[in-house]
C-alpha positions as YAML, in Angstrom:
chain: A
units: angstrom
residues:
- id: 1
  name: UNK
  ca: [0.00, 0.00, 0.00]
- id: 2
  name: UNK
  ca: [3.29, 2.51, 0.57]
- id: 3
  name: UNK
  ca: [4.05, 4.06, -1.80]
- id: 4
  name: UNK
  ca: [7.89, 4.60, -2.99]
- id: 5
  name: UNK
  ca: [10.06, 7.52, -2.95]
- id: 6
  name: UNK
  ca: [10.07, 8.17, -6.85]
- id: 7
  name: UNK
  ca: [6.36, 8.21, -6.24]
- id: 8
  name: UNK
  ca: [6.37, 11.22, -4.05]
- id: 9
  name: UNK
  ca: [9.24, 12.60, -5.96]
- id: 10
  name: UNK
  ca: [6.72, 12.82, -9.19]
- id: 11
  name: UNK
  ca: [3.74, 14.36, -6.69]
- id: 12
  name: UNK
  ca: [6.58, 16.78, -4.67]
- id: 13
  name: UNK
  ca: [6.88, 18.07, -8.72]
- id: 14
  name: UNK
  ca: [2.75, 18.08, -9.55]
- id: 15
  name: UNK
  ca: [2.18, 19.65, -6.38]
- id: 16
  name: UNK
  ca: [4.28, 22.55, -6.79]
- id: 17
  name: UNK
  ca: [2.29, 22.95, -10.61]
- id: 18
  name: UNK
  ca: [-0.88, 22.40, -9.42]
- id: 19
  name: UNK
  ca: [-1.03, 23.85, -6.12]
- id: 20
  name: UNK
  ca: [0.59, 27.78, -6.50]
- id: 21
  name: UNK
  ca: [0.76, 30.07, -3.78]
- id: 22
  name: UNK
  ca: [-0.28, 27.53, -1.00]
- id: 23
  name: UNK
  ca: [-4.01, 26.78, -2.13]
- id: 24
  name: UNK
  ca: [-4.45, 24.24, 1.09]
- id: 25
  name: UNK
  ca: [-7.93, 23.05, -0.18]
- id: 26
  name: UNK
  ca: [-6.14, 22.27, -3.88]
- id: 27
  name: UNK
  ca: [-3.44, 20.41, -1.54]
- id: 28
  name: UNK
  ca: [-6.14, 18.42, 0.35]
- id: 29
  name: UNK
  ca: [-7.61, 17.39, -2.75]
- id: 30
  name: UNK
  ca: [-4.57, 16.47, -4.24]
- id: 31
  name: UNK
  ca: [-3.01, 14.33, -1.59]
- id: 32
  name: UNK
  ca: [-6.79, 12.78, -1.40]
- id: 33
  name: UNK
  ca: [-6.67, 12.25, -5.05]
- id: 34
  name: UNK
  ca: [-3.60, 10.48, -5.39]
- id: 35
  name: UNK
  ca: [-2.68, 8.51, -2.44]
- id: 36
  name: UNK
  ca: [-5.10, 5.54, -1.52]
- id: 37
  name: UNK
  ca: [-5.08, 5.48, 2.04]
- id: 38
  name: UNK
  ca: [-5.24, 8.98, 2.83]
- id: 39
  name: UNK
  ca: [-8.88, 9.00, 3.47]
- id: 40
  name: UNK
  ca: [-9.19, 12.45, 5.38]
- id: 41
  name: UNK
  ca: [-6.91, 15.36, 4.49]
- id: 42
  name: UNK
  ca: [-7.49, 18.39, 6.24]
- id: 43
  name: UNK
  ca: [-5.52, 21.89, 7.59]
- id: 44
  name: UNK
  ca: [-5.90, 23.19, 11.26]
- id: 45
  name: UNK
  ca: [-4.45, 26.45, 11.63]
- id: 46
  name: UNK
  ca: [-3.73, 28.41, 14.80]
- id: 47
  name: UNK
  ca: [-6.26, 30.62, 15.59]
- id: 48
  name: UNK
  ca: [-5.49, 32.74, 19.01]
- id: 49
  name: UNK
  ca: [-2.68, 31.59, 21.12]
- id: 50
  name: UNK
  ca: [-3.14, 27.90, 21.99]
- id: 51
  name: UNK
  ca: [-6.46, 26.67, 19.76]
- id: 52
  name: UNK
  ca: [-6.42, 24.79, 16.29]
- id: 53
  name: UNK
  ca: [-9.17, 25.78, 13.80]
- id: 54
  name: UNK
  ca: [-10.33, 23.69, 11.49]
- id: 55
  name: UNK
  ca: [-9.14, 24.99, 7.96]
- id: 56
  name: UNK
  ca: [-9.77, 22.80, 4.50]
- id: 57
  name: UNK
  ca: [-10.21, 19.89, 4.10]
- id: 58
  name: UNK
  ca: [-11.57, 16.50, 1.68]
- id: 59
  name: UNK
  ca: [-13.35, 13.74, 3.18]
- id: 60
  name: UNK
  ca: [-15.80, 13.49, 6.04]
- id: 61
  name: UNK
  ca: [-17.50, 16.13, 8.11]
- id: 62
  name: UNK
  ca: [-16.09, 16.17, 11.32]
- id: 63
  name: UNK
  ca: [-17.20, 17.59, 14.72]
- id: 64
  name: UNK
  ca: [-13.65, 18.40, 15.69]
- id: 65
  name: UNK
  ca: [-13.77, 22.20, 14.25]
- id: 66
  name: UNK
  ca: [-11.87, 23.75, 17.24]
- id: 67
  name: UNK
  ca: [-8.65, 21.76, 18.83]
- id: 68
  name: UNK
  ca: [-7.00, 23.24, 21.83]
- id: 69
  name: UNK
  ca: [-3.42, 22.61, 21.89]
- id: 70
  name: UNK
  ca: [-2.78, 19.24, 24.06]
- id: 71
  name: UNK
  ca: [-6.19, 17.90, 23.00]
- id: 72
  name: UNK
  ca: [-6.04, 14.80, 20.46]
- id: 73
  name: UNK
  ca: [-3.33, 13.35, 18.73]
- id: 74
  name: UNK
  ca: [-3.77, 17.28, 16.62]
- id: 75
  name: UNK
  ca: [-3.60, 19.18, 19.91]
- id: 76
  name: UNK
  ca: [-0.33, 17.05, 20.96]
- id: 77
  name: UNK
  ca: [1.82, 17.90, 17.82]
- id: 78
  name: UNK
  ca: [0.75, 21.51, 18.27]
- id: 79
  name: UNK
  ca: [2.12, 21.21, 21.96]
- id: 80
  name: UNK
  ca: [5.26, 19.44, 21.22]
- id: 81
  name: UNK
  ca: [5.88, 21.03, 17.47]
- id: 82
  name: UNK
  ca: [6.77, 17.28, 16.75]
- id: 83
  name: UNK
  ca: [5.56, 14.88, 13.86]
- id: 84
  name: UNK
  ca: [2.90, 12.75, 15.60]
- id: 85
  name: UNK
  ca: [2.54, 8.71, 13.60]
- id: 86
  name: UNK
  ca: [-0.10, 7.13, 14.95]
- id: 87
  name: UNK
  ca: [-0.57, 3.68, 12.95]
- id: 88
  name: UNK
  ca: [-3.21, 2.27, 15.44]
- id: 89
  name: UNK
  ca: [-5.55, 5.00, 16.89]
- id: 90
  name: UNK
  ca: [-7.21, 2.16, 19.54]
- id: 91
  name: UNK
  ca: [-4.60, 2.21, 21.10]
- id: 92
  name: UNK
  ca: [-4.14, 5.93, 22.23]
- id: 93
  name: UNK
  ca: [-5.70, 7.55, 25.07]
- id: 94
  name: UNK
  ca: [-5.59, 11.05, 23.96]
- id: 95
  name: UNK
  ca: [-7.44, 10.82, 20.46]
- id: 96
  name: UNK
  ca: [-10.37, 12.81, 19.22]
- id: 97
  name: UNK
  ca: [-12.37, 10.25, 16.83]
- id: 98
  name: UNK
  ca: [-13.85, 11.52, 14.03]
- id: 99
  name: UNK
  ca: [-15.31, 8.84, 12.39]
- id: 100
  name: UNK
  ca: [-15.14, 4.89, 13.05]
- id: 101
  name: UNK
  ca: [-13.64, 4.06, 10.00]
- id: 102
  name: UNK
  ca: [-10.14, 6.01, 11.00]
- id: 103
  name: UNK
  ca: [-7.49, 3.46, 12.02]
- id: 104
  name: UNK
  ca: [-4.20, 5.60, 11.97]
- id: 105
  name: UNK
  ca: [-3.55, 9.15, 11.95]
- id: 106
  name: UNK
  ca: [-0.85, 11.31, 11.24]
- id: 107
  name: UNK
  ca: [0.32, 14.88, 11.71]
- id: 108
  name: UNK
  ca: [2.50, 17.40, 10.73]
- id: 109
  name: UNK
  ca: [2.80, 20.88, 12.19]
- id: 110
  name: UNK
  ca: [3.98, 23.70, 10.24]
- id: 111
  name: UNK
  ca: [6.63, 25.79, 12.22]
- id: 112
  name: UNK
  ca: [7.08, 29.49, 11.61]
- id: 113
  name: UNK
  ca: [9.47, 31.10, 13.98]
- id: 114
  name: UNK
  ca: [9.19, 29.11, 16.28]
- id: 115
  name: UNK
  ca: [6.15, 28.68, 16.53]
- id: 116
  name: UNK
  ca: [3.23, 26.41, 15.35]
- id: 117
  name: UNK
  ca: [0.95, 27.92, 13.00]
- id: 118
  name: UNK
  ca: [-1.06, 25.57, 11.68]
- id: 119
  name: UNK
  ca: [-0.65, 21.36, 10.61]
- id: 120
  name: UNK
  ca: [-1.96, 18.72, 8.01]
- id: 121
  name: UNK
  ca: [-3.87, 16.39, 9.48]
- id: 122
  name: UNK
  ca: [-4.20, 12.82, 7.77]
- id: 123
  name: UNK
  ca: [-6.79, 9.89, 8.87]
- id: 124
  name: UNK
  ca: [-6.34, 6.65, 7.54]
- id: 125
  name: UNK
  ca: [-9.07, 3.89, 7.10]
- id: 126
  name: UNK
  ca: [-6.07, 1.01, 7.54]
- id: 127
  name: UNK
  ca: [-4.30, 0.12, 10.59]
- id: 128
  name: UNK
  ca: [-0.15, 1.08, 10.28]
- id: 129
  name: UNK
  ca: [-0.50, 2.32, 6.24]
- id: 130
  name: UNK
  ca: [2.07, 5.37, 6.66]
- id: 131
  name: UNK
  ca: [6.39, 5.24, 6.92]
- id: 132
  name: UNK
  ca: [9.26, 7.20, 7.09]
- id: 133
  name: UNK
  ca: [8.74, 8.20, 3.14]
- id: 134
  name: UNK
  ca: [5.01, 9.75, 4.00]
- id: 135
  name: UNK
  ca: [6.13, 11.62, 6.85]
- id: 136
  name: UNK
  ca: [8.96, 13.06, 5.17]
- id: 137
  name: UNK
  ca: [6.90, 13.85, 1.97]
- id: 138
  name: UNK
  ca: [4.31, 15.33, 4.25]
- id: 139
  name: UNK
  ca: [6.98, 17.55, 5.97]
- id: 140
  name: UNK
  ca: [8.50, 18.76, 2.61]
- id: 141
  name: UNK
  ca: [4.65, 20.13, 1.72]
- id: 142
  name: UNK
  ca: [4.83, 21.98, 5.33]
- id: 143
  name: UNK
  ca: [8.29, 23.36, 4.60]
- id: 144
  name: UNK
  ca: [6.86, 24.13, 1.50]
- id: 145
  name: UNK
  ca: [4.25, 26.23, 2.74]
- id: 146
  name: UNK
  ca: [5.65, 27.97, 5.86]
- id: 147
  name: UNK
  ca: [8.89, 29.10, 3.70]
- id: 148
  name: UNK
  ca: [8.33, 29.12, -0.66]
- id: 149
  name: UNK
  ca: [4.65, 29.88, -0.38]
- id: 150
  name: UNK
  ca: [4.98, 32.28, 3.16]
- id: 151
  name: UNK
  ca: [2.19, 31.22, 5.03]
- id: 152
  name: UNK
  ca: [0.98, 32.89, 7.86]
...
């Protein structure tokens, strides 16, 4: 189900076509478009000092429009500014469920400053689908965004 590094080598390249000046719904759709198991792809962006909001997103409605930092496996990367993997969400205390069918999460926050501004969320309907190769692929799109694109 993984997909290999030439793979997101090719989408790193669409992406950067496709998506200009850091259209986060065109990225949702993209990512949603072209990778199997991401079956949610959202944006939560800082909003105030210490609370996620909801940005875009493709998939499901969720109830989870408003994230304080801590809260969820969302609210934990935003309090640690660290890459959260979550390949089997039964098995963690702290998660928000959005929807039965999500088996694995993960997140990356995008760091401005030093400071977290915002992260892509990913839900997963499979148990352990992502690797080392998604989360760096994921991180190049948030490096992308917080330093070519300048979001705020």
């Amino acid at each position: 189900m993984n997909f290999d590094k030439s793979k997101f080598e090719k989408m790193k390249e669409e992406l950067s076509k496709s998506c200009k000046n850091g259209d986060l719904l065109c990225i949702c759709r993209y990512l949603y478009d072209n990778v199997p198991y991401y079956n949610w792809v959202g944006f939560y962006l800082v909003d105030g000092s210490r609370t996620l909001k909801l940005g875009p997103y493709v998939g499901e409605p969720t109830i989870h429009t408003r994230i304080a930092f801590g809260e969820g496996i969302c609210g934990q990367a935003a309090e640690t500014m660290k890459n959260f993997v979550v390949q089997d969400v039964s098995k963690e205390q702290n998660y928000l469920s959005c929807s039965p069918s999500v088996k694995s999460e993960i997140v990356i926050p995008l760091i401005k400053h030093g400071k977290v501004i915002g992260e892509l969320d990913i839900d997963s309907h499979y148990l352990s689908p992502f690797d080392k190769k998604d989360e760096e692929f994921l991180g190049w799109i948030c490096d992308y965004l917080v330093k070519e694109v300048n979001i705020n």
